[in-house]
C-alpha positions as CSV (number, residue, x, y, z in Angstrom):
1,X,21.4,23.6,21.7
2,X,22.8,20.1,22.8
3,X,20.6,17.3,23.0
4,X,20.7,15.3,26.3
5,X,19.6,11.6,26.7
6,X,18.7,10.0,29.7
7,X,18.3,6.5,30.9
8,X,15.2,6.4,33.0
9,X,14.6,4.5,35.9
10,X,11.4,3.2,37.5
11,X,11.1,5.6,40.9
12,X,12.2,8.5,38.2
13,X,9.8,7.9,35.4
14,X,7.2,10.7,36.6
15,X,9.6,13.4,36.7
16,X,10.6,12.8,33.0
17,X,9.8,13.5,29.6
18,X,10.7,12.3,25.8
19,X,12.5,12.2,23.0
20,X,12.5,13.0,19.4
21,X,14.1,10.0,17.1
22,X,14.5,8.5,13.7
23,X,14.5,5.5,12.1
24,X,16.4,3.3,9.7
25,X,19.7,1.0,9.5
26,X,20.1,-3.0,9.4
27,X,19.1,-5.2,12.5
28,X,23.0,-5.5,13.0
29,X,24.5,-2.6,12.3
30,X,21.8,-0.1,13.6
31,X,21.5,-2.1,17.4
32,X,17.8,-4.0,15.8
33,X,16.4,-7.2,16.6
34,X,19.2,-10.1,16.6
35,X,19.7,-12.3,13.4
36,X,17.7,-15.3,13.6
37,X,14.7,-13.4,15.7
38,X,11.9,-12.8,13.4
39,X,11.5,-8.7,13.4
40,X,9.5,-6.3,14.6
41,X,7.0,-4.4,12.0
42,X,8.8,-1.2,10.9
43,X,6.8,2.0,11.5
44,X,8.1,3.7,8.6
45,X,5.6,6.0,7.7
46,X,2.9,9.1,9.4
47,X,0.5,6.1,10.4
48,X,2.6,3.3,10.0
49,X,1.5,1.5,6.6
50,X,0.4,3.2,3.4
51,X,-3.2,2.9,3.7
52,X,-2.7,4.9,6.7
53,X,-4.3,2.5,9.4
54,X,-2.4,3.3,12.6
55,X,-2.6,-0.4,13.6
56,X,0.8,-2.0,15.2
57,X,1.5,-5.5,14.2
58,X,2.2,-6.7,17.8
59,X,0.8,-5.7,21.3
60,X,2.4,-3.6,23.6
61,X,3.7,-4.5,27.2
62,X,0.7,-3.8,29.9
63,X,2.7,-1.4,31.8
64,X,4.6,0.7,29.8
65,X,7.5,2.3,31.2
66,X,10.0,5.2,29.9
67,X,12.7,3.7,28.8
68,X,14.8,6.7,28.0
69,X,13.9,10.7,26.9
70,X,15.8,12.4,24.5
71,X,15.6,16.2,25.1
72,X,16.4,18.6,22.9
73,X,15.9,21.9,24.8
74,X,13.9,25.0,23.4
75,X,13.1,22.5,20.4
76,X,9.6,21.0,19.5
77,X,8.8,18.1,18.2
78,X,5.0,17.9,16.0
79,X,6.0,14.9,13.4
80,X,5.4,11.5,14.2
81,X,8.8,9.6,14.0
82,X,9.2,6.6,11.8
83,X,11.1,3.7,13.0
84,X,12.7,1.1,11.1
85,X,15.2,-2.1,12.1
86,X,15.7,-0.6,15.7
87,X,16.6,3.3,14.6
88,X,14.5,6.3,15.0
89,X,14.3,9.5,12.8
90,X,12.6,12.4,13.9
91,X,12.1,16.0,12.9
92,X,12.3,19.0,14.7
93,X,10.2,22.3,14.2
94,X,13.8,24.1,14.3
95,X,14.4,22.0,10.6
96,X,16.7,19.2,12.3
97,X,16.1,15.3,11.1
98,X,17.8,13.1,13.8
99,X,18.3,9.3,13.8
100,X,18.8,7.4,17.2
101,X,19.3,4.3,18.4
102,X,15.5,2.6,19.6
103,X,17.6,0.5,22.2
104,X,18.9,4.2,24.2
105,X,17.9,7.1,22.4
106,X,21.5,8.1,21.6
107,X,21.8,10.0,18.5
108,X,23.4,8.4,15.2
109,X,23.3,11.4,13.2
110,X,21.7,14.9,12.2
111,X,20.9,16.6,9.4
112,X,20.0,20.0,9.1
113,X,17.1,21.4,7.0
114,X,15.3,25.1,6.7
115,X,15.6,26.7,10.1
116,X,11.9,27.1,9.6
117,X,11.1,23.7,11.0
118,X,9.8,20.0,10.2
119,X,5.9,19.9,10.9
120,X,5.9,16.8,8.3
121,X,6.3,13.2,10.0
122,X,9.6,11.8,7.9
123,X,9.0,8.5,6.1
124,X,11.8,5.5,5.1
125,X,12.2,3.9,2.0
126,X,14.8,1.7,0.7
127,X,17.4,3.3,2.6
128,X,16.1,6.8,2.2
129,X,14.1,9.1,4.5
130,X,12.1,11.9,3.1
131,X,11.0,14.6,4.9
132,X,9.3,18.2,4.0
133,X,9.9,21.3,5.6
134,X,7.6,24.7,6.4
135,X,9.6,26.2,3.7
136,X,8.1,24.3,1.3
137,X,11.5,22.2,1.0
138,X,11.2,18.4,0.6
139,X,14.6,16.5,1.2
140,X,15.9,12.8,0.5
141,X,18.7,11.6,2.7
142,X,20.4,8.6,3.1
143,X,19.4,7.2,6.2
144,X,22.5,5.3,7.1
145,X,24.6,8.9,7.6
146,X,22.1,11.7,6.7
147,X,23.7,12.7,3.8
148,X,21.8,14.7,1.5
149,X,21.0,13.3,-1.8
150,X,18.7,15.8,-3.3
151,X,16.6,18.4,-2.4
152,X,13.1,19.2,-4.5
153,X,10.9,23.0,-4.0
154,X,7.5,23.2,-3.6
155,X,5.6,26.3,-3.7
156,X,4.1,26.7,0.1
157,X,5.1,24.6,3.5
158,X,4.6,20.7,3.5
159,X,2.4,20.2,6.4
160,X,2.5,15.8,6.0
161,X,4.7,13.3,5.1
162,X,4.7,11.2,2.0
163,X,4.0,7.6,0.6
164,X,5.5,5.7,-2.0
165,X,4.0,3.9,-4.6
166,X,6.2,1.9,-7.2
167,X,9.4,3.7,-7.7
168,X,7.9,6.6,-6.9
169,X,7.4,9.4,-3.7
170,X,4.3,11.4,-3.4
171,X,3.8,14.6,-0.8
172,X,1.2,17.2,-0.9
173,X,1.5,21.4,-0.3
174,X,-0.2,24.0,0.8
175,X,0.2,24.9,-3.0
176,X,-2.8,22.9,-3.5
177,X,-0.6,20.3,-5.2
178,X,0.1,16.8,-4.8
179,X,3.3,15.7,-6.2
180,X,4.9,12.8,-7.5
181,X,8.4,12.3,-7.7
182,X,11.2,9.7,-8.8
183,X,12.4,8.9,-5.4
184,X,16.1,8.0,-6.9
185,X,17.0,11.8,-7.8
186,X,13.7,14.2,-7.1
187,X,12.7,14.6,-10.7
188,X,9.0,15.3,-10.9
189,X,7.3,12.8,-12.4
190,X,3.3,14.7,-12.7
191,X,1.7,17.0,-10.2
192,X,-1.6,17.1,-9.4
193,X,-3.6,20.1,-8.3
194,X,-6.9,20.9,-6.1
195,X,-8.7,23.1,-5.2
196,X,-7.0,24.3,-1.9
197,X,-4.2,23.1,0.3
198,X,-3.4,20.0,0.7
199,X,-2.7,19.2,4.7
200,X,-2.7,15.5,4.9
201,X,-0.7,12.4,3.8
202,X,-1.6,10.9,0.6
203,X,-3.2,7.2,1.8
204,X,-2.1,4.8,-1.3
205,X,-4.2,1.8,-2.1
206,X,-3.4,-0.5,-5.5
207,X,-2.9,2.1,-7.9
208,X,-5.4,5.3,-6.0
209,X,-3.8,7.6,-4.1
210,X,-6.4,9.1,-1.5
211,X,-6.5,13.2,-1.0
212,X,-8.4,14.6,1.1
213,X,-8.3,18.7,1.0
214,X,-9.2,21.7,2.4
215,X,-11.2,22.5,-1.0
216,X,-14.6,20.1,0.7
217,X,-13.7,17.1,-1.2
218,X,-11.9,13.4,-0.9
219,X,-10.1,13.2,-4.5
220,X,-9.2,9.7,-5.8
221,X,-6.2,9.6,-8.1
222,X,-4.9,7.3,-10.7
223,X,-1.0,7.2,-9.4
224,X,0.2,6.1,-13.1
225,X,-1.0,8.9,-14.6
226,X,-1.4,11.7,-12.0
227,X,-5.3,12.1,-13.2
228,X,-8.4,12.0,-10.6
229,X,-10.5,9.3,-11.3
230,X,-13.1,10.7,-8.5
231,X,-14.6,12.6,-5.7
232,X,-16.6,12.8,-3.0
233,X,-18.0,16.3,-1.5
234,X,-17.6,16.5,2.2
235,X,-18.9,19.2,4.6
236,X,-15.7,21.4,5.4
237,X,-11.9,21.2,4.8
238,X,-9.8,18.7,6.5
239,X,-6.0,18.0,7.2
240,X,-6.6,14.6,8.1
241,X,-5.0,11.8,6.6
242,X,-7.6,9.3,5.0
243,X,-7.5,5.7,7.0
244,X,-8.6,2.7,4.8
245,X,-10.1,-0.5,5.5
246,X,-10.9,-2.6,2.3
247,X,-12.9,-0.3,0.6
248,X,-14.3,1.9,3.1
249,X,-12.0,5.0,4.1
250,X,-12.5,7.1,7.5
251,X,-11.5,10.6,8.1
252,X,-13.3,14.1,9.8
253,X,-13.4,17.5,8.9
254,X,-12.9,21.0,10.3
255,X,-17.2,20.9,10.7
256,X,-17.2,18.3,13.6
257,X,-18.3,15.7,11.3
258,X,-16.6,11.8,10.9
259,X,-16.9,10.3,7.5
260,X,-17.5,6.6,6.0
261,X,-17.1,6.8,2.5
262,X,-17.0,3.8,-0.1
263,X,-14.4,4.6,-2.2
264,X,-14.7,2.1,-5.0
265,X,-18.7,3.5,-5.1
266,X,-17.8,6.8,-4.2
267,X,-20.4,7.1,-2.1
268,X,-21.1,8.1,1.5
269,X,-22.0,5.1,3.9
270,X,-22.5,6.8,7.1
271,X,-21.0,10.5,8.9
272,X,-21.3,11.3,12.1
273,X,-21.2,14.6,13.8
274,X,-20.1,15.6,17.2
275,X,-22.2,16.7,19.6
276,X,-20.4,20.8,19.9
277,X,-20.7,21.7,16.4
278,X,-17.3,24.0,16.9
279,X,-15.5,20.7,16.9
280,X,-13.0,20.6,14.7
281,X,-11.1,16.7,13.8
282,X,-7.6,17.9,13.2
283,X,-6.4,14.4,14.4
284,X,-6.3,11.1,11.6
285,X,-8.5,8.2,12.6
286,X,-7.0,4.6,13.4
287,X,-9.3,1.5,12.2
288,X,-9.5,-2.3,12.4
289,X,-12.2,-4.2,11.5
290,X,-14.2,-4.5,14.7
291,X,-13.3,-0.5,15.5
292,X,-12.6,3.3,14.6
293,X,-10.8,5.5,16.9
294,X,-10.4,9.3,16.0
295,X,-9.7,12.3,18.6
296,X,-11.4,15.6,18.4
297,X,-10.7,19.2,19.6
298,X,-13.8,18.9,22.0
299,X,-11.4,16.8,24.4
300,X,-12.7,13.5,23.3
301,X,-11.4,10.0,21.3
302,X,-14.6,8.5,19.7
303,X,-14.7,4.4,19.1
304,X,-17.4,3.5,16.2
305,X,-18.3,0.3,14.7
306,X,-16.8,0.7,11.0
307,X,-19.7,-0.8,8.7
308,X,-22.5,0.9,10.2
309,X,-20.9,3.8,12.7
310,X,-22.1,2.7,15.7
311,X,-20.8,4.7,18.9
312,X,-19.1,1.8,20.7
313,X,-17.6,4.1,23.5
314,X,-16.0,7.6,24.0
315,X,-13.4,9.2,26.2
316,X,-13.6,12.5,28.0
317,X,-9.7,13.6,28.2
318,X,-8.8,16.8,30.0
319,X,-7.6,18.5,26.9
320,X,-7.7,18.6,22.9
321,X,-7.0,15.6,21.3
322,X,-4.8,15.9,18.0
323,X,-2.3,13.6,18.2
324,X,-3.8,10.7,15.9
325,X,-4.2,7.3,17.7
326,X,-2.7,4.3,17.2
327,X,-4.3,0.4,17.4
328,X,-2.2,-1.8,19.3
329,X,-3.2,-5.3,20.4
330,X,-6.5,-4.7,23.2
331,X,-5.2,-1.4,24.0
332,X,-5.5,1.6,22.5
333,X,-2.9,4.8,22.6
334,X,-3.3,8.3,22.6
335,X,-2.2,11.8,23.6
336,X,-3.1,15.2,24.5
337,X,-2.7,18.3,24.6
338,X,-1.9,18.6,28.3
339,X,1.0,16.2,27.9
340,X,-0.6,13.4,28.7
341,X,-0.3,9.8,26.7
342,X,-3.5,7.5,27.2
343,X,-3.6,3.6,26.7
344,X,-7.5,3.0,26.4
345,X,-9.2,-0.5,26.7
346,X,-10.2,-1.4,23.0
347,X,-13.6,-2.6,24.4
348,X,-14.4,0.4,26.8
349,X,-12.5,2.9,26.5
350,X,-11.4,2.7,29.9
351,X,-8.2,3.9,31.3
352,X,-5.8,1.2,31.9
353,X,-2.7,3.4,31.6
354,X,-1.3,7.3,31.9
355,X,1.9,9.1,31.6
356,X,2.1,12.8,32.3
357,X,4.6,15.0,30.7
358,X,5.1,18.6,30.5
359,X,4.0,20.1,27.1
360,X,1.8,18.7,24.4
361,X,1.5,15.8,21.8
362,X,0.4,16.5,18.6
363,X,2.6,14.2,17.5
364,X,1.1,10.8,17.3
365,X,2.5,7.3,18.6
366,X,5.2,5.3,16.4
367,X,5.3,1.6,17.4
368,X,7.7,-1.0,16.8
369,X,7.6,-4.4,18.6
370,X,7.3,-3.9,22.2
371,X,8.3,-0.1,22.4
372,X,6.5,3.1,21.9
373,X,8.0,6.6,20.8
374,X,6.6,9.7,20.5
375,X,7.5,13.6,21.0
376,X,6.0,16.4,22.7
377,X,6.6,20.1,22.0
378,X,8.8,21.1,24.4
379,X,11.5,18.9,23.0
380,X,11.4,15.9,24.8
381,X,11.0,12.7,22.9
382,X,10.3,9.3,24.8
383,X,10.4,5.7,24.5
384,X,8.1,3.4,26.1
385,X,8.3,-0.2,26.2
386,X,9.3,-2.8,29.4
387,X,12.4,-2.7,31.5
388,X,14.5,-6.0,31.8
């Protein structure tokens, strides 16, 4: 079905949803920031940098407003868009990847990939996006046309995106494999295996790539070797995506429990468990060094102190809370599963801004500069930032 875009206007902006994007493309040619301006921080990964923080660089406008929504009808969107020099790419659970313009959500190209669908957030690299598939399909295209350029096969659906370390791409399955490949043609350089699927992005610090699986256990990997070099038992299985701040990584499990764990030590510094033990933490955590931020499936984003895990606030939403949240200046943003998008006070955790749309996020936010995209499951993706 056709995609529409709409340019939203202020006394409009209730009655409208969102698009879904993707990134990439020179600040020139691609409509990005203006030669001589300094840039905006890419966003070109699931959590925006490869240890998986979910900080922005730059604060966002006060008062958001929708800029424009890009609607592709009958069409979800669950992956987080990346966004790099003023394009977005975004992937659709009917196996589209789409790149639009940041400026007005008009679409650059598409690219078509198992009808199965895109659960995996896309990531950008050196004039590449990578995406993986339900099918168990992992794709490189060139992100200036959408070209294919190769096409590698897992043996189960790809549920995150990748990293990159070195000259090299990495993506787990639910195979129970984490795989490393030459990101020029898709040639496997080692695999990894665990011992159950693998749900989350890989989170890359120096030369450790961070797993952590549904087998009960954080596995720390040498990335020039493909050989664990640790673990750490946890309580449950988890999908999350590991956050890490120096040498202290955050992430919860299926068992309503938050983990601290040193990974240099391998050791646990401090868990905490939430209150309705049927919790589940399905969404990845966001940390700074004055705060954590994670949402949980019992309707509520948790803010702890990161050294010692002190409850600094919590917020009661109306629904689930699985779309990971992202750090952005005093404010932080979040949605849920009743379509709504939250920009919380760092401090309190109060309220200081609210969108409603119609569906869900499980996407997450993708920030870059002043503007904020993300995608909700009817189809809709949308772009905040501050009218002229």
């Amino acid at each position: 079905m056709p995609r529409r875009t709409e340019q939203i206007s202020i006394s409009r902006r209730q009655a409208l949803g969102a698009l879904a994007v993707g990134v990439l493309g020179s600040r020139l040619s691609f409509g990005g920031t203006p030669a001589g301006s300094d840039p905006p921080t890419n966003w070109p990964l699931f959590r925006g940098d490869s240890l998986s923080s979910g900080v922005a660089k730059a604060p966002l406008p006060e008062k958001l407003e929708l800029l424009w929504k890009t609607t592709y009808p009958e069409i979800g969107f669950e992956a987080t868009a990346a966004i790099v020099d003023g394009v977005v790419y975004a992937a659709t659970l009917d196996g589209k990847l789409v790149a639009l313009n940041l400026a007005d959500g008009e679409e650059r190209w598409r690219a078509q990939g198992a009808e199965i669908g895109f659960t995996a957030s896309p990531a950008f690299s050196a004039g590449k996006i990578y995406a993986g598939d339900a099918d168990g399909k992992f794709y490189c295209f060139d992100a200036a046309n959408g070209q294919a350029i190769w096409q590698f096969s897992a043996e189960a659906p790809i549920d995150a995106g990748a990293n990159f370390y070195q000259d090299k791409v990495l993506f787990g399955s639910e195979d129970a494999t984490l795989y490393c490949l030459n990101a020029a043609d898709g040639t496997e350089a080692w695999r990894f295996q665990i011992g159950d699927q693998i749900r989350c992005c890989p989170t890359i610090v120096e030369n450790i790539g961070f797993v952590a699986g549904c087998d009960g256990a954080l596995h720390l990997i040498d990335l020039d070797v493909g050989k664990e070099t640790k673990s750490v038992a946890i309580d449950a299985p988890t999908g999350c995506t590991p956050a890490v701040l120096g040498d202290r990584i955050y992430f919860g499990t299926t068992a309503a429990t938050f983990f601290c764990i040193d990974w240099r030590k391998a050791t646990e510094e401090w868990r905490f468990t939430a209150p309705r033990r049927s919790t589940q933490f399905r969404a990845s955590a966001a940390v700074a060094e004055d705060i954590v931020v994670v949402g949980g499936q019992d309707r509520t984003v948790y803010a702890f102190e990161p050294s010692q895990g002190t409850e600094l606030w919590k917020f009661a939403a109306k629904s689930r809370v699985d779309s990971s949240p992202v750090i952005a200046g005093d404010r932080i943003y979040v949605g849920s599963g009743d379509g709504r998008l939250y920009a919380l006070d760092r401090k309190s955790g109060e309220v200081r801004w609210e969108y409603e749309s119609v569906g869900s996020f499980n996407a997450s936010p993708a920030v870059y500069g002043d503007k904020l995209v993300i995608g909700n499951t009817t189809g809709d993706l949308l772009c905040f930032g501050k009218k002229a």
